[in-house]
C-alpha positions as CSV (number, residue, x, y, z in Angstrom):
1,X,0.0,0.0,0.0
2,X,1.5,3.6,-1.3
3,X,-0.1,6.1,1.1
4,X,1.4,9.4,-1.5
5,X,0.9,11.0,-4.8
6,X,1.4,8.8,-8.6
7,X,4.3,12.0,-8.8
8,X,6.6,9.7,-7.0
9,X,6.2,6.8,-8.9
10,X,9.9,7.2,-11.0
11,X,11.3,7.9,-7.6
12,X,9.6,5.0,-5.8
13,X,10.5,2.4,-9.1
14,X,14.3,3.4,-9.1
15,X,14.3,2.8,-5.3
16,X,12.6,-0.6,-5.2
17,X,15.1,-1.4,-8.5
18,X,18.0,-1.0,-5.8
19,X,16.2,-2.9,-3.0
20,X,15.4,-5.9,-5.6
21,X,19.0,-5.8,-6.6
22,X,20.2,-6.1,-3.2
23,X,17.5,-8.9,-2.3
24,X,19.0,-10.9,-5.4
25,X,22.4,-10.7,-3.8
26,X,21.3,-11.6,0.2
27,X,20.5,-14.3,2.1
28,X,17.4,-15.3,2.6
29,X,17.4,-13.8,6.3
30,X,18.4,-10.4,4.9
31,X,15.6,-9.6,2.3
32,X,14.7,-6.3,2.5
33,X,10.8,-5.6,2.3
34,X,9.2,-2.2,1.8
35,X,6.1,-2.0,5.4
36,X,5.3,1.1,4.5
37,X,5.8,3.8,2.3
38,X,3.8,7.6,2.9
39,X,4.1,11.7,2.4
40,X,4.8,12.7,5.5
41,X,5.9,16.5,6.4
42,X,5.8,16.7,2.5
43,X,8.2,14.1,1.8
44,X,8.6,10.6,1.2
45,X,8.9,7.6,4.3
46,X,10.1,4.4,3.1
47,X,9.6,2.0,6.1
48,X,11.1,-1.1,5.7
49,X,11.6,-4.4,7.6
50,X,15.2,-5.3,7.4
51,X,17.8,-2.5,8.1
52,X,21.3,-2.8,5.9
53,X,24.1,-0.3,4.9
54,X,23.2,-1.3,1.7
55,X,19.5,0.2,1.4
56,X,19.6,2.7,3.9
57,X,21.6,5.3,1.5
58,X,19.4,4.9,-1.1
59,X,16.2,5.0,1.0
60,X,17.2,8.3,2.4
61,X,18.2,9.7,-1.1
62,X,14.9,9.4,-2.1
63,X,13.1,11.0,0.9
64,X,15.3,14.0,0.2
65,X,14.9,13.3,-3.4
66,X,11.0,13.4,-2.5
67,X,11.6,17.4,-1.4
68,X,12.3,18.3,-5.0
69,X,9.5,16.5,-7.0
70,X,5.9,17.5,-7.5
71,X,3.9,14.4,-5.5
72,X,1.0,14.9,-7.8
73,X,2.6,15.0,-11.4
74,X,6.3,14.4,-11.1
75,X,7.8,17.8,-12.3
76,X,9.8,19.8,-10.3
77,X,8.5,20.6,-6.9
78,X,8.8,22.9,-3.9
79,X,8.0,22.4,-0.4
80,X,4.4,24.4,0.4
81,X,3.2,25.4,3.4
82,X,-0.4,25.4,4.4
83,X,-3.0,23.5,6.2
84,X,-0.6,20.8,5.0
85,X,2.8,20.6,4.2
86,X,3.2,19.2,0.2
87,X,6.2,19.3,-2.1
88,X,4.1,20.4,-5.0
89,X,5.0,22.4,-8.6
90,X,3.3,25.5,-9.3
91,X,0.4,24.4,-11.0
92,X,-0.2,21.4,-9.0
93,X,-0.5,23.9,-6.0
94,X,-2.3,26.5,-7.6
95,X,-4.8,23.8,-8.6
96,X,-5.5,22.7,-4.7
């Protein structure tokens, strides 16, 4: 379950690309599984269930990745204040 905008969605693929390459080189034991992923503060949280060097560099270059791209439609985004905070571009926030 993806709990944040379809903007993410290159960000979120290129991420899970680097956790599937990883989980073809571990053991069993040391799969890495995605628990949850959400917007949260107007960025992206990647929760998973196995903690490694190897994933957590890439999980948080995303989330700061995430502070730079519209979670709506993918273009290039800016952290908006408001009744919510959202990394939104300008016409996805002029548009809410």
């Amino acid at each position: 379950h993806f709990d944040c905008g379809d903007g993410w969605f290159v960000l979120l693929r290129d991420l899970s690309d680097k956790i599937e390459a990883f989980n073809r080189t571990a053991d069993g034991d040391q799969h890495v599984v995605a628990t949850q992923v959400k917007e949260k503060f107007g960025g992206l949280r990647f929760y998973v269930d196995h903690h490694c060097d190897e994933v957590e560099g890439p999980i948080a270059d995303a989330e700061e990745k995430s502070f730079e791209i519209c979670e709506e439609c993918g273009g290039v985004g800016t952290l908006r204040e408001g009744n919510w905070l959202r990394t939104l571009c300008d016409d996805c926030h002029h548009k809410k």
